[in-house]
N, C-alpha and C positions, 0 to 999 in steps of 0.2 A: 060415803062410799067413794074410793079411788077413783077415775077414769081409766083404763086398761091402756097399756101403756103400748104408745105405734111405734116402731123400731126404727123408723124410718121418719115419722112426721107426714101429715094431710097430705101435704103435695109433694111426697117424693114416693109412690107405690114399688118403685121397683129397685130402689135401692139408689144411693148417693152417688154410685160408676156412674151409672148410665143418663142418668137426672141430669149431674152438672157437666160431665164431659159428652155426653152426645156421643161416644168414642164404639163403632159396631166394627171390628176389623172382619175381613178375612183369616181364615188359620192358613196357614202353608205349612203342609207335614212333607218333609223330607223322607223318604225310606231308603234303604240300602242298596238299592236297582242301578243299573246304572244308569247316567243321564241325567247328571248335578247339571250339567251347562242346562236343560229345561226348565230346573225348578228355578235359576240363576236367570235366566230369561222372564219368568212370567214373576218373579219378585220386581224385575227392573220395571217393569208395565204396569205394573200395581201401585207399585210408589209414584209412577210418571201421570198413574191417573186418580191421584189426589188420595188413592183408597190407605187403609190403615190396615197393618199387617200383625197380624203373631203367630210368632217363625217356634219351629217344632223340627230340631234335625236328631234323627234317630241315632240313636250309639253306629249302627250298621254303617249308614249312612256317611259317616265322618271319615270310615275305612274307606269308600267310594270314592270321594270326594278330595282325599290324600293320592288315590290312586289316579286317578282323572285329572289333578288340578296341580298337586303337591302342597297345599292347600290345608295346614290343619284346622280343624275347629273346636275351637276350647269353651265352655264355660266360664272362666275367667276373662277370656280376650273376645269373646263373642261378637263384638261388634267392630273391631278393628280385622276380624275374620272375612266377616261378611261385608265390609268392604272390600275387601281383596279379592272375594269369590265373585262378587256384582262387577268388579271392576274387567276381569278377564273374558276372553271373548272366547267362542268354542272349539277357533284353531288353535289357544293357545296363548294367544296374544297378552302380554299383562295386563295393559291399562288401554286397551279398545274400547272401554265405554266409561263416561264420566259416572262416579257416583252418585247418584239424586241425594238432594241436600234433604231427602223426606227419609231418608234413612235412618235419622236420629228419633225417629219415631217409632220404628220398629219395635215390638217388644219381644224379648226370650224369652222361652220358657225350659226347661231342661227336660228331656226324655224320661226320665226315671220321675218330674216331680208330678206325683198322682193328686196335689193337691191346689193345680196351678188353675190357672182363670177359664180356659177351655175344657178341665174335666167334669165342669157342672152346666147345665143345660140354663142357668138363670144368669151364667154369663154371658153377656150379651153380644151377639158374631152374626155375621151373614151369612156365612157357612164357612167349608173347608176346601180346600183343593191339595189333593196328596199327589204330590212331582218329585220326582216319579214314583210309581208305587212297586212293592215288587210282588212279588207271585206269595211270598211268605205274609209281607203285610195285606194284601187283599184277602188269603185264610183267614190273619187274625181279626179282619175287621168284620167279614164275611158270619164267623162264628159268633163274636161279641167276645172274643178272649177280654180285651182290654189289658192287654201285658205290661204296657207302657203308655206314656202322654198320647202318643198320637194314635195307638188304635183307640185307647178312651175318647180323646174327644172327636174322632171319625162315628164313634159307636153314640156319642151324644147328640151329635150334627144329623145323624138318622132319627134318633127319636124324637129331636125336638122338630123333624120336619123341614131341616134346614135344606139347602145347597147341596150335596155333595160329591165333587168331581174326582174321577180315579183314572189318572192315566198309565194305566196300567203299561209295565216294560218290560218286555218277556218276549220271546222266541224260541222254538215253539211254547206254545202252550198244551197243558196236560187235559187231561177231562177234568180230574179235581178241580183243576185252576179256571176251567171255565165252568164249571159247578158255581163254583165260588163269585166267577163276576154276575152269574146270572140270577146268581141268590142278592147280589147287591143292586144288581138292577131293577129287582122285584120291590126292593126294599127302598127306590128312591131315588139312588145314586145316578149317577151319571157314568158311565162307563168309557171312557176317552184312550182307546192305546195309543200309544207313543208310535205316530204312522206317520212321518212326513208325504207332503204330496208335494210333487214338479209343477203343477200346472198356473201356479201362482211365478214363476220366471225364477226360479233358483238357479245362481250362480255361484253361492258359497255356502258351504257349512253351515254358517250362521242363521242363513235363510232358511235352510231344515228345521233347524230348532227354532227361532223362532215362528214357524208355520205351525208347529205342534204347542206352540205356548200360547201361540194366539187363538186356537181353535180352544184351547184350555179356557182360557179368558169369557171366549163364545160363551161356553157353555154356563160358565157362570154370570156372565152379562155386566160385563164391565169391556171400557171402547178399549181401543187401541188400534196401531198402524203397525203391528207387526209385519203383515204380509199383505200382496194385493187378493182382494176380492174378485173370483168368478164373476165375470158381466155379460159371458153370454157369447163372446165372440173367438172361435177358436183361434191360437194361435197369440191371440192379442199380446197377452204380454212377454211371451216371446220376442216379437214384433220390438214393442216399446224399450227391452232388453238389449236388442242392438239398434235402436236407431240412433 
């Protein structure tokens, strides 16, 4: 009589990815909102704190990102893109921030491909963080549409009990739209609007979005020095600001 035959072999249960490479990224879903400098921010901090990324920018998204940055992103040039977009700062600036050499680790995925490494719950991720998200992508996630890459694996990230952060970018917002974040709120997620705060000592643009990328980071618990931290004393980093 055969032995029934293990697909994998005694000591590899979850399959050969995750056995020899150890490899649990982050997803970063792009959506069509505006606010590419935020998701352009919490990628630069992700890479700078050793974590492993797989980058999701929506069809939408790419119009956004042209319009904000001038900035295309291709499929084919994917990662000479995304260094250009990591490289620019969010007044403008071209080359304000050096590229992390952890960038070659990043991996694409394409929006339309339903049959990529995050549309299945046995790929292995820490969760997701959707930067920015917009009011149409929180419906679809909200619902379980799964239209494309990123609301599938937003919709995977929920059932497998993962992570999942939604900084939602919208002004106002409708009832629908808060229907929807509070159907995901119920559902696990993390709810993060896209809300800079002053009280951390902003003196530039950049300090806005980064205070909203780094609260993003918070929430999913990975370190970083985007902004200063509340200590308790009014005024302080004001203070510190101009001495």
């Amino acid at each position: 009589m055969e032995t029934p035959h293990e697909p994998y072999g005694p000591h590899e249960p979850y399959g050969p990815h995750e056995e020899v490479s150890g490899r649990r990224p982050w997803v970063v879903g792009v959506s069509g909102a505006s606010g590419t400098p935020y998701a352009a921010s919490v990628l630069r901090a992700l890479l700078a704190a050793g974590e492993a990324v797989d980058l999701v920018v929506s069809r939408a998204s790419r119009l956004t990102l042209l319009d904000e940055t001038g900035i295309g992103f291709r499929d084919a040039h994917w990662r000479d893109d995304l260094c250009r977009w990591l490289a620019r700062g969010a007044d403008g600036t071209p080359d304000a921030f050096e590229v992390p050499a952890e960038v070659a680790d990043v991996t694409h995925w394409s929006p339309g491909d339903l049959a990529a490494g995050p549309s299945s719950g046995s790929y292995p991720v820490k969760g997701m963080l959707i930067v920015p998200a917009s009011t149409a992508c929180v419906a679809g996630v909200a619902l379980g549409l799964s239209k494309d890459l990123l609301q599938r694996a937003a919709s995977v990230t929920l059932k497998e009990r993962r992570k999942l952060v939604v900084a939602v970018r919208e002004t106002p917002l409708s009832g629908q739209t808060l229907k929807a974040l509070v159907t995901l709120d119920e559902a696990g997620a993390v709810v993060l609007p896209a809300s800079p705060a002053f009280y951390a000592g902003a003196t530039h643009i950049q300090d806005l979005v980064d205070f909203v990328a780094g609260r993003v980071l918070d929430a999913a618990g990975v370190p970083h020095k985007l902004y200063r931290r509340w200590e308790g004393e009014l005024g302080g980093d004001r203070d510190r600001g101009t001495a």
